[in-house]
C-alpha positions as CSV (number, residue, x, y, z in Angstrom):
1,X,-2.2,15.7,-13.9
2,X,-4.2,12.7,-12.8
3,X,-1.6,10.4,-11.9
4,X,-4.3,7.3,-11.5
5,X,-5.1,7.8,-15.2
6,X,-2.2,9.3,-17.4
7,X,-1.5,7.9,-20.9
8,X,2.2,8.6,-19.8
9,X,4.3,6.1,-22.3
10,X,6.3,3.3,-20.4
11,X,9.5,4.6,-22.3
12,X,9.7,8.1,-20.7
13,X,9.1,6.0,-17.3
14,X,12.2,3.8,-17.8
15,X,14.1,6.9,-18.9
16,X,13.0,8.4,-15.9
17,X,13.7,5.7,-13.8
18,X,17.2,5.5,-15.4
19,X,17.5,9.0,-14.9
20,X,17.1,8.4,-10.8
21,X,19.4,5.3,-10.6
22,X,22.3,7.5,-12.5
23,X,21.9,10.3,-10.1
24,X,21.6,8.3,-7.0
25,X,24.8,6.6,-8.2
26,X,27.0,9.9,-8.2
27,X,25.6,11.0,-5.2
28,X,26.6,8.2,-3.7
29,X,29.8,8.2,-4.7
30,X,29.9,12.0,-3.7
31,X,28.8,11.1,-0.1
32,X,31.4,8.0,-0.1
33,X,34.5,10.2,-1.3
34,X,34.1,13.6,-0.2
35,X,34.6,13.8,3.9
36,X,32.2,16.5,5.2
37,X,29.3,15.0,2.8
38,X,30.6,11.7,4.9
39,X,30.7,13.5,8.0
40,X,27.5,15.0,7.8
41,X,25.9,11.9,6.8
42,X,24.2,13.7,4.2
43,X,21.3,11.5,2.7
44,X,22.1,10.5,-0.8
45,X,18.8,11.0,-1.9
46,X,18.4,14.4,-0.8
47,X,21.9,14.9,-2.6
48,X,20.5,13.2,-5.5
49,X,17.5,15.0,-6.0
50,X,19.0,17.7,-6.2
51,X,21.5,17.2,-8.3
52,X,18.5,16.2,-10.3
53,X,16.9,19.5,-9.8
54,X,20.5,21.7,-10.7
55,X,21.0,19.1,-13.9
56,X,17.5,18.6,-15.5
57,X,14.8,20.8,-17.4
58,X,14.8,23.5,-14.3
59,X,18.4,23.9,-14.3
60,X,21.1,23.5,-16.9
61,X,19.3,20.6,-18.8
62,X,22.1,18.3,-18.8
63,X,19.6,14.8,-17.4
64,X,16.9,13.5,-19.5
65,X,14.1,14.0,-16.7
66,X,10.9,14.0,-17.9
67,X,9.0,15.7,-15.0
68,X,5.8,14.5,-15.4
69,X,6.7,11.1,-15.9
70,X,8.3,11.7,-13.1
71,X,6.0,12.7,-11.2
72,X,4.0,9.5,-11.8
73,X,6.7,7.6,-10.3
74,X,6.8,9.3,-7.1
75,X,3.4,8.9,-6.7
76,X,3.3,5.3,-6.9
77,X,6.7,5.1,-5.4
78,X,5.2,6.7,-2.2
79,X,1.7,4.6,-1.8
80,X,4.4,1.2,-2.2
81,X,6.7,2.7,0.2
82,X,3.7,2.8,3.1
83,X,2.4,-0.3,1.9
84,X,5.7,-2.1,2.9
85,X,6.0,-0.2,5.9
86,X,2.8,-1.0,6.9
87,X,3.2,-4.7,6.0
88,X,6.3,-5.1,9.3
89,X,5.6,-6.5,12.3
90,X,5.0,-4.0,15.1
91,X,8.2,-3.7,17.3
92,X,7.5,-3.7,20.8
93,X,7.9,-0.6,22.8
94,X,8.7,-0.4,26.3
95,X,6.8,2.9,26.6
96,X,3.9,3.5,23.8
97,X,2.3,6.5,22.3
98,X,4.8,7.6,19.8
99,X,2.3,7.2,16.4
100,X,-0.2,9.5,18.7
101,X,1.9,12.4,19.3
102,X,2.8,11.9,15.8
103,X,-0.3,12.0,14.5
104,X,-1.7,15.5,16.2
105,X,2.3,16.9,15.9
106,X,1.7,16.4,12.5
107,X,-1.5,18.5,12.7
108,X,-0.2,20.9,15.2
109,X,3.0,22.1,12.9
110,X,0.5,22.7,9.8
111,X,-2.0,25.0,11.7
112,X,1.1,27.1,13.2
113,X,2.8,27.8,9.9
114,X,-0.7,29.0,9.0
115,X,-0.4,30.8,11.4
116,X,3.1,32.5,10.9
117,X,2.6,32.6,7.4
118,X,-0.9,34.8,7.4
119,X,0.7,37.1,10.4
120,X,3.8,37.7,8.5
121,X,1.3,38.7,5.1
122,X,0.0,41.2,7.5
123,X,3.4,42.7,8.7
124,X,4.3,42.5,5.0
125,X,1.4,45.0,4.3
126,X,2.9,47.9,5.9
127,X,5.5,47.7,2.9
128,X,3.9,46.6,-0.1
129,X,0.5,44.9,-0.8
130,X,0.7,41.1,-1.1
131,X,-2.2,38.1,-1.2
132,X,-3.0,36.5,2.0
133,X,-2.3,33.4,-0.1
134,X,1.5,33.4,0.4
135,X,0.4,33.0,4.5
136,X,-0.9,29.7,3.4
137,X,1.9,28.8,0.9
138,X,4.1,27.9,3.9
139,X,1.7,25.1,5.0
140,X,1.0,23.9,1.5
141,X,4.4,23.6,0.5
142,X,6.3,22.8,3.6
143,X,3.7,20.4,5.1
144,X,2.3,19.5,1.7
145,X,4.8,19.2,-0.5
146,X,4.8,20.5,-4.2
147,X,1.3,18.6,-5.7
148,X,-0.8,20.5,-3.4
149,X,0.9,23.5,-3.0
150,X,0.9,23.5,-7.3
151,X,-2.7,22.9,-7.4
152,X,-4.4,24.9,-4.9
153,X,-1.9,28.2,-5.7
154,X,-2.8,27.7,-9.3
155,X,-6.4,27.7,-8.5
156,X,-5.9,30.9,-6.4
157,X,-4.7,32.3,-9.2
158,X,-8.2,33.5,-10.4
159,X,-8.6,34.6,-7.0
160,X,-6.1,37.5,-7.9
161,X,-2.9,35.6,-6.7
162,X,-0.4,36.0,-9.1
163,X,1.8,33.1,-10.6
164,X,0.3,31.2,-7.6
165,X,1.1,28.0,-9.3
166,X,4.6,28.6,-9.8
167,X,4.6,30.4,-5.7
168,X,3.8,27.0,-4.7
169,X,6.4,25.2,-6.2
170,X,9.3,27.5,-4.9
171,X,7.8,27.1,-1.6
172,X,7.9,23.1,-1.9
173,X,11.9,23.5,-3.1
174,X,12.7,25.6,-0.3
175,X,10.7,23.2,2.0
176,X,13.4,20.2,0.5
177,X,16.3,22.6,0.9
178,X,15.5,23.5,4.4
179,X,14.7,19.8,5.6
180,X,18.5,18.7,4.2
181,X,20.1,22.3,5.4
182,X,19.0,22.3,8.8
183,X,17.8,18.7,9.2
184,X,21.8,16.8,8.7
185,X,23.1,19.4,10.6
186,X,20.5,18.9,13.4
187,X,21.7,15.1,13.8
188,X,25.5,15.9,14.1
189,X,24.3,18.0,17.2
190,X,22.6,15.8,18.6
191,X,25.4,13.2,18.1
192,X,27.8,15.9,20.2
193,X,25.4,16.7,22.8
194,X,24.3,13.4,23.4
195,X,20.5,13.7,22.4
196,X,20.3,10.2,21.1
197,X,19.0,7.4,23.4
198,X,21.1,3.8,23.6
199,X,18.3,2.2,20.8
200,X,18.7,4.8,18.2
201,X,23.0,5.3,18.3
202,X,22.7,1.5,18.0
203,X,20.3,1.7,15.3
204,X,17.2,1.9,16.6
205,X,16.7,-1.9,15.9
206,X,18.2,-5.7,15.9
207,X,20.5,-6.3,13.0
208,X,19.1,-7.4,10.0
209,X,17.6,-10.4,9.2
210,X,19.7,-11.8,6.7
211,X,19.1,-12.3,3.1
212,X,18.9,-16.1,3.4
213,X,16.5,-16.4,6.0
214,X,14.1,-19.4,5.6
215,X,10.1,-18.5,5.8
216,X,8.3,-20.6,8.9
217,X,7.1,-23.0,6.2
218,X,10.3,-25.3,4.0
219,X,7.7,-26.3,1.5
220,X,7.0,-23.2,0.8
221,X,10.7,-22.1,0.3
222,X,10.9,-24.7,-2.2
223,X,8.8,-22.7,-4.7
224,X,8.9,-19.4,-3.2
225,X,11.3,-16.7,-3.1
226,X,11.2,-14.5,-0.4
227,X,11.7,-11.3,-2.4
228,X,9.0,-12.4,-5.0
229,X,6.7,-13.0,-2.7
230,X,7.0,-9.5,-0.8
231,X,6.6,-7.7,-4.0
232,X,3.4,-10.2,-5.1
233,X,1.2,-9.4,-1.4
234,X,2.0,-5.4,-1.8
235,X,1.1,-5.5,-5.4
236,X,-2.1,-7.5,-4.1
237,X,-3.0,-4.3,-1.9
238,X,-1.9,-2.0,-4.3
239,X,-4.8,-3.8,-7.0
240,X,-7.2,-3.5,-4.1
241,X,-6.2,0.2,-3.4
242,X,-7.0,1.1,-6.8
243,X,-10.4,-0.8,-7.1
244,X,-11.9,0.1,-3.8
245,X,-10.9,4.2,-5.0
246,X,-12.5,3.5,-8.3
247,X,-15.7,2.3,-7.2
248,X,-15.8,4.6,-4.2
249,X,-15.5,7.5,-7.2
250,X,-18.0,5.7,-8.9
251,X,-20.3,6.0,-6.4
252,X,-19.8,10.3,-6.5
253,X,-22.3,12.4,-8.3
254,X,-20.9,13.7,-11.4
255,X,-18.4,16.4,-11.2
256,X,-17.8,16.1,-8.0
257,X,-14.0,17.3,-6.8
258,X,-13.9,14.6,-3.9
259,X,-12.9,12.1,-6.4
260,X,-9.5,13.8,-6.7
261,X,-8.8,14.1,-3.1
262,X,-9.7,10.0,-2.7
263,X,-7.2,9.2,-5.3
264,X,-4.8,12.2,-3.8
265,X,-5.2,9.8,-0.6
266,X,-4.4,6.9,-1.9
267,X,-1.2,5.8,0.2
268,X,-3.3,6.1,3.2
269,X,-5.6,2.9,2.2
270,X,-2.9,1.0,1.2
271,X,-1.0,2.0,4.7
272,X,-4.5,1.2,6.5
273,X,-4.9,-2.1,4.3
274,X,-1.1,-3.2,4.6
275,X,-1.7,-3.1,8.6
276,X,-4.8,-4.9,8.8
277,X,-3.6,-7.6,6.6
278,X,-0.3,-8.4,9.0
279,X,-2.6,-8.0,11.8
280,X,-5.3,-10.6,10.6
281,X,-2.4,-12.8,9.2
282,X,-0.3,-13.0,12.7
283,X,-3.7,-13.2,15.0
284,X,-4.5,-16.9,12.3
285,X,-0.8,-18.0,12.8
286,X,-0.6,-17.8,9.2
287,X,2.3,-14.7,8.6
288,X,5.3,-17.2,7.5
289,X,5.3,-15.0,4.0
290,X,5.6,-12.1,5.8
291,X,9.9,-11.3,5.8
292,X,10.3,-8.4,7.4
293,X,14.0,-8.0,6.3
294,X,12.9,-7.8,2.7
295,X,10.1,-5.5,3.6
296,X,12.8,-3.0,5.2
297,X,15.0,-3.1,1.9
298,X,11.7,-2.3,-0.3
299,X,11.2,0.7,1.8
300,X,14.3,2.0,2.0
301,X,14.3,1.7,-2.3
302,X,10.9,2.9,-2.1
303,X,11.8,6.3,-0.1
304,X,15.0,7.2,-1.9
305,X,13.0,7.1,-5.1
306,X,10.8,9.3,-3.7
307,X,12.5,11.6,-2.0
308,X,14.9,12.0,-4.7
309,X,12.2,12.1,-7.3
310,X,10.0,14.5,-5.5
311,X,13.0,16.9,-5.4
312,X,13.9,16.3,-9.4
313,X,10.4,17.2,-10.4
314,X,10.0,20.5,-8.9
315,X,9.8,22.9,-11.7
316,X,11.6,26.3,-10.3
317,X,10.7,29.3,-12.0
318,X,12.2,32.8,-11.7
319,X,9.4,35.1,-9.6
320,X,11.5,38.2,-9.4
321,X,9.2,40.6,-7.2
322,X,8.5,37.7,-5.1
323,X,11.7,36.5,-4.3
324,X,12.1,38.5,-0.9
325,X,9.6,38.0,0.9
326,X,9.0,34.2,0.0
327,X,13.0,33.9,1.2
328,X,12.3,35.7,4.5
329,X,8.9,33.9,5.3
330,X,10.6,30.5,4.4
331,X,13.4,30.9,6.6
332,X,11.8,32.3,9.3
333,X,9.1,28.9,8.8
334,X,12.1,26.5,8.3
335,X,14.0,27.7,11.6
336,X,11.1,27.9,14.1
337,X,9.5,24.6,12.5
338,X,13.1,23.0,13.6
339,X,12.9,24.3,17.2
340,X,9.2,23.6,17.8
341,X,9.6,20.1,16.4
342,X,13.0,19.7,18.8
343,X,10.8,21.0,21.9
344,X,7.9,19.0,21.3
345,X,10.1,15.9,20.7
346,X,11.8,15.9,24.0
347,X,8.2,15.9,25.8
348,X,6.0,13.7,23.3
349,X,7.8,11.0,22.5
350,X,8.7,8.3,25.4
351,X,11.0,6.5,23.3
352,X,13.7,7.3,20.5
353,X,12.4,11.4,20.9
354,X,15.4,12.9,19.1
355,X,14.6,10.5,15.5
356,X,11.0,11.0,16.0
357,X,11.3,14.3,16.4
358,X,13.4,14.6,13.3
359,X,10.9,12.6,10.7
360,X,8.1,15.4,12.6
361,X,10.8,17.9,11.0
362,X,11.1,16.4,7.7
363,X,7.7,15.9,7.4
364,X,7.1,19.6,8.0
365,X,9.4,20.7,5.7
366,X,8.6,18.4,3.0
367,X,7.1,15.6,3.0
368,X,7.1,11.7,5.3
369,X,9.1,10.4,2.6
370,X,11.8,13.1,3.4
371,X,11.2,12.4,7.1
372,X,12.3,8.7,6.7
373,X,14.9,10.1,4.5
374,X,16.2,11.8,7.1
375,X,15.5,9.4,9.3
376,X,18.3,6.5,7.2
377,X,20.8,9.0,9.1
378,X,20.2,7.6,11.8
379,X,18.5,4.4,11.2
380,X,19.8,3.3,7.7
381,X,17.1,0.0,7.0
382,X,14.5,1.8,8.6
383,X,14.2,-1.5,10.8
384,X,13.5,0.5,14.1
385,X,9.3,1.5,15.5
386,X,10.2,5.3,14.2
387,X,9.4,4.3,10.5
388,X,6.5,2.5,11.6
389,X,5.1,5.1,14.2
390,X,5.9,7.6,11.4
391,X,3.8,5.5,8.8
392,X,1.0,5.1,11.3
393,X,0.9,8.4,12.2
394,X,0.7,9.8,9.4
395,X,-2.1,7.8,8.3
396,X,-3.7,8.5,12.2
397,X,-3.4,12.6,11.4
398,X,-6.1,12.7,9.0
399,X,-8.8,13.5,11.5
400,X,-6.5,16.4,12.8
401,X,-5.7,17.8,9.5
402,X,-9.5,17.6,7.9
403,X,-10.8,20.5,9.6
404,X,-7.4,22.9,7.8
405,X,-7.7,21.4,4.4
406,X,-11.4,21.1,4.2
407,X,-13.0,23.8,6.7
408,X,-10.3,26.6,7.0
409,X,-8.3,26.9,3.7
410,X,-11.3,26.4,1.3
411,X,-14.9,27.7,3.2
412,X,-13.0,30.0,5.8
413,X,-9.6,31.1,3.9
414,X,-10.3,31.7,0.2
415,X,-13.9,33.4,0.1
416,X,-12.7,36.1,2.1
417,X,-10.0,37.4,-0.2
418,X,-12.4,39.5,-2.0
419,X,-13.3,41.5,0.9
420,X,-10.3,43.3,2.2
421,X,-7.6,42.5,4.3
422,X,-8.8,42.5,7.5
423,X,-11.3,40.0,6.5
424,X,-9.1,37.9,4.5
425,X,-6.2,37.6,7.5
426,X,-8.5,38.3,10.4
427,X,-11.3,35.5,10.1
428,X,-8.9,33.0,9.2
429,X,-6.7,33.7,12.2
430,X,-9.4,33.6,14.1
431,X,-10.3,30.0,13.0
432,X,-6.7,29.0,13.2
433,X,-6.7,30.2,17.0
434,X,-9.7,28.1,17.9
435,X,-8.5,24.8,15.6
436,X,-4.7,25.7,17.5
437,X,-6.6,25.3,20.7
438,X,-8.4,21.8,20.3
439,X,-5.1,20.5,19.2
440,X,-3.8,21.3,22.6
441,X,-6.7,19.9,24.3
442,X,-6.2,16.7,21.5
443,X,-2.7,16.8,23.0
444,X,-3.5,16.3,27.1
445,X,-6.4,13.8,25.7
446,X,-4.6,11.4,23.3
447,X,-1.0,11.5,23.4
448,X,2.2,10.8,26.4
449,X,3.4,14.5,26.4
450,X,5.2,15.3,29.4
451,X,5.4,18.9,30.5
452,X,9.2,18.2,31.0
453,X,10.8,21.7,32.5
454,X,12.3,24.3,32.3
455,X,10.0,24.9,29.4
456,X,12.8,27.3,27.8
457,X,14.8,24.5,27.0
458,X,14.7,22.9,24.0
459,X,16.0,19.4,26.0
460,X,15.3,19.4,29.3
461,X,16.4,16.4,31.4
462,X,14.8,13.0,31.4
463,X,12.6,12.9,35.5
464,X,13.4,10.4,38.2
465,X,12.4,7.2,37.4
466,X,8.7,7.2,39.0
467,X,8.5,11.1,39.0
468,X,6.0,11.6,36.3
469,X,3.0,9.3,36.9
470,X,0.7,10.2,33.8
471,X,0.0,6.8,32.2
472,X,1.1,6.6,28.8
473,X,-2.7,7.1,27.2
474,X,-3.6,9.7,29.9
475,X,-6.1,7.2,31.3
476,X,-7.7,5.8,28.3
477,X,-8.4,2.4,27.8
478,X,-6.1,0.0,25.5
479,X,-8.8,-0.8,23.7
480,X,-10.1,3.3,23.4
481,X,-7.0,4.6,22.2
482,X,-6.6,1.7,19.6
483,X,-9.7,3.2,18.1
484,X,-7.6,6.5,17.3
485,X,-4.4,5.0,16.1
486,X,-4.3,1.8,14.3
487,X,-0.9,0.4,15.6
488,X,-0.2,-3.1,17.0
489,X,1.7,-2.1,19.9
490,X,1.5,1.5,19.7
491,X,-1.8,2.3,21.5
C-alpha cells in the first residue's frame, strides 16, 4: 500500500484511532492492577498492541481494527514521532559519541543476523530443503519491521519462496514478541545487578518542565499556546517533508522503484529537517517557541501509537510446514541479538550504556519506535540524550545500512537463488563477511568503543578514572565527526 497516497476514508482512521485509545486504556489498567505486569514494568504499549493483535481481524475479531488504515497511522505516527524528537534541545553530555556507536550498532546487528540467518538455512539443508530467503527474513523482520519484511518476502515469492509475504510477517510478530519477552525482563536485571548509572535510575533527565511554563517571549504567550504551537512548527516540517519527496519523485524517470524507497524514508527528512531547524533557530536567539516539555509529551503519544499500532496490524497467518524452523531461527536471533547488544553496550556507549544498549535491542528486534518503547521503562517522558542519540542515530545509520539493502540483498542476495545453494548462501556470505569487516574498521574510526575486558563478560567493570586515554572521536576533529552524525552535542 502507498501510504503517501491512499484513498483510505477518514472514518476507518477515527475508528482505528478509537480502536488504539480503547486498548491502550485496558492495558493500562492491566499494568496498574495486576502486580508482576507492575513489577516488570511492562510497557503498555507493547501490552496494548498486542492485545490488539489476540482481539482484532488476526485473532478472535472481537476490535474493530481496520489494518490497513492502520497501517496509515503508524506510518505517519512514526515520521511525527522523530520530528518532535528531533525538534529538543540537545542535552549536554559529559562524554559524547553515543548517536555514533548507535548509528554503525545499528548496522552492525543487521549484517550479523544476515549472517545467522543464511548459516542456519544451510544447516537446515541437511534436513529438508528450504529458500535461502528465510536467512534474510531475520534481518527484514527483526531489524525492519513488518512493511519491509512484507514487501520484499512477497516479491521473493516469484523467486520460488513460498508464502514469502506472509514469512515476513510472522517474522516481524516474533521480532515484537521477543523485544517485550526478553527486553522487560532485561531491565529488572539490570535493576538487581546494578547495571544502571546514577542518570538513568534517576531518570535519565531533569524533571519536567511543567505544563505552565511561560515561552521567553510574554507577548507571545498572550496569543499563543504552547501546545498549539508545537503541533503548528512539526506540521510545518511535515508539509515540507512531503513536498521536497514529491518533487524529488518528480524528478525520477518513469517507473522507477526509488520513488518508493524516498517516501519509505520519509521520517528520516523530517528527523534531519526537525534538527536543523532547532539548530538554526537557537544559533539566531530566536527558539522561545521551542517547549521542550511539550515536545517530550508528543513523543511519548507519538511512540505508544506506534508501537502499539505496528503490533495490531500484523496480519498472522497459519504457515504449518514452516513453523519450526522460523521458531528455532527466531529464538536463536532474539537471544544472541540480546547478548551482542548487552556486550556492545557496556564498551560503546560512554554514558547511560545499559538504556542505550536496550533501544539498540529494541531496535533489532523491531523497530526504534519499540526501542523508545522500551526505553519509557526506564525513562518514562523520554526527556533524557537516549531518545535523542537514538533518533540521531538512526537517521546517521543510513550510510551503514545502504550497502545491505541496496548492494547485498537485491544485486548480490536474490539473483543467485536460481543457481543452487552454494551459490545462493555462499556469495552472499561472502559479501556479508567483507561488509562485517568494514563495520569493524567503521567502529575503531568513528565511534568511543572501549575494548573493556575480560571480553567474556557481558559487563565488565568501568577502568580507573584516566586508564583508558582514547579520545572520545578516536582523534577526529569536532568539526570531522559532526560531518558523520548530525547532533548538537553529540559529535
Amino acid at each position: 500500500m502507498h501510504y503517501w497516497q491512499s484513498n483510505i476514508p477518514a472514518s476507518a482512521l477515527l475508528v482505528d484511532l478509537a480502536a488504539l485509545a480503547g486498548l491502550l486504556a485496558v492495558a493500562m489498567v492491566l499494568v496498574r492492577v495486576i502486580p508482576v505486569l507492575r513489577r516488570l514494568s511492562i510497557p503498555a504499549a507493547i501490552l496494548a498492541g498486542l492485545l490488539g493483535l489476540a482481539l482484532g481481524p488476526s485473532g478472535a475479531g472481537l476490535v474493530p481494527i481496520e489494518q490497513d488504515a492502520l497501517e496509515l497511522l503508524v506510518y505517519h505516527a512514526f515520521a511525527l514521532m522523530f520530528i518532535a524528537v528531533g525538534l529538543q534541545s540537545a542535552p549536554r553530555q559529559r562524554r559524547p559519541g553515543a548517536a555514533r556507536s548507535f548509528a554503525v550498532g545499528n548496522a552492525t546487528v543487521g549484517v550479523a543476523q544476515a549472517i545467522l540467518g543464511l548459516l542456519f538455512v544451510a544447516a537446515w539443508l541437511a534436513l529438508e530443503p528450504l529458500h535461502p530467503g528465510f536467512g534474510l527474513m531475520i534481518t527484514l523482520g527483526f531489524q525492519q519491521g513488518p512493511g519491509q519484511a512484507l514487501s520484499l518476502g512477497g516479491a521473493w515469492e516469484s523467486a520460488g519462496m513460498l508464502h514469502g509475504g506472509q514469512i515476513g510477517l510472522i517474522f516481524a510478530t516474533l521480532g515484537f514478541l521477543y523485544c517485550f519477552v526478553l527486553g522487560v525482563p532485561m531491565v529488572w536485571i539490570a535493576r538487581r545487578r546494578g547495571w544502571l548509572t546514577r542518570e538513568e535510575t534517576a531518570g535519565l533527565a531533569a524533571p519536567s518542565e511543567p505544563m505552565t511554563e511561560r515561552p521567553a517571549d510574554p507577548e507571545a504567550h498572550a496569543t499563543q499556546e504552547p501546545l498549539s504551537t508545537q503541533l503548528v512548527i512539526m506540521g510545518c516540517i511535515y508539509f515540507a517533508v512531503f513536498g521536497i519527496i514529491t518533487g524529488l519523485v518528480a524528478l525520477l524517470p518513469p517507473g522507477s522503484k526509488l520513488g518508493d524507497t524516498l517516501w519509505g524514508m520519509h521520517f528520516i527528512l523530517g528527523s534531519l529537517l526537525a534538527i536543523g531547524l532547532r539548530r538554526g533557530a537557537q544559533r539566531m536567539g530566536h527558539d522561545a517557541p521551542f517547549h521542550d516539555g511539550m515536545l517530550a509529551r508528543i513523543s511519548v503519544v507519538t511512540v505508544e501509537l506506534t508501537t502499539a499500532g505496528a503490533i495490531a496490524a500484523v496480519r498472522l497467518e497459519v504457515l504449518g510446514a514452516w513453523l519450526v524452523p522460523i521458531l528455532l531461527m527466531t529464538l536463536l536471533a532474539g537471544v544472541l541479538t540480546l547478548a551482542g547488544t548487552l556486550w556492545l553496550s557496556r564498551r560503546a556507549f560512554p554514558e547511560a550504556p545499559f538504556s542505550h544498549g536496550l533501544v539498540l535491542f529494541g531496535a533489532g528486534t523491531g523497530t526504534i519506535s519499540t526501542g523508545l518503547a522500551l526505553l519509557r521503562t526506564i525513562d518514562p517522558e523520554l526527556r533524557g540524550p537516549v531518545a535523542r542519540n537514538a533518533v540521531i542515530g538512526a537517521t546517521a545509520s543510513i550510510p551503514f545500512n545502504a550497502p545491505l539493502f541496496m548492494v547485498v540483498i537485491p544485486l548480490v542476495a536474490v539473483p543467485q537463488w536460481g543457481h543452487g545453494p552454494v551459490a545462493a548462501l555462499g556469495i552472499p556470505l561472502a559479501a556479508l563477511g567483507v561488509y562485517l569487516a568494514a563495520l569493524v574498521v567503521s567502529w575503531r574510526v568513528f565511534t568511543p568503543l572501549r575494548l573493556l575486558r575480560p571480553l567474556r563478560s557481558p559487563w565488565p567493570p568501568d577502568p580507573p578514572e584516566g586508564a583508558d586515554s582514547r579520545p572520545a572521536n578516536d582523534g577526529l576533529a569536532s568539526s570531522e565527526a559532526v560531518a558523520y552524525i548530525p547532533s548538537q552535542g553529540d559529535a
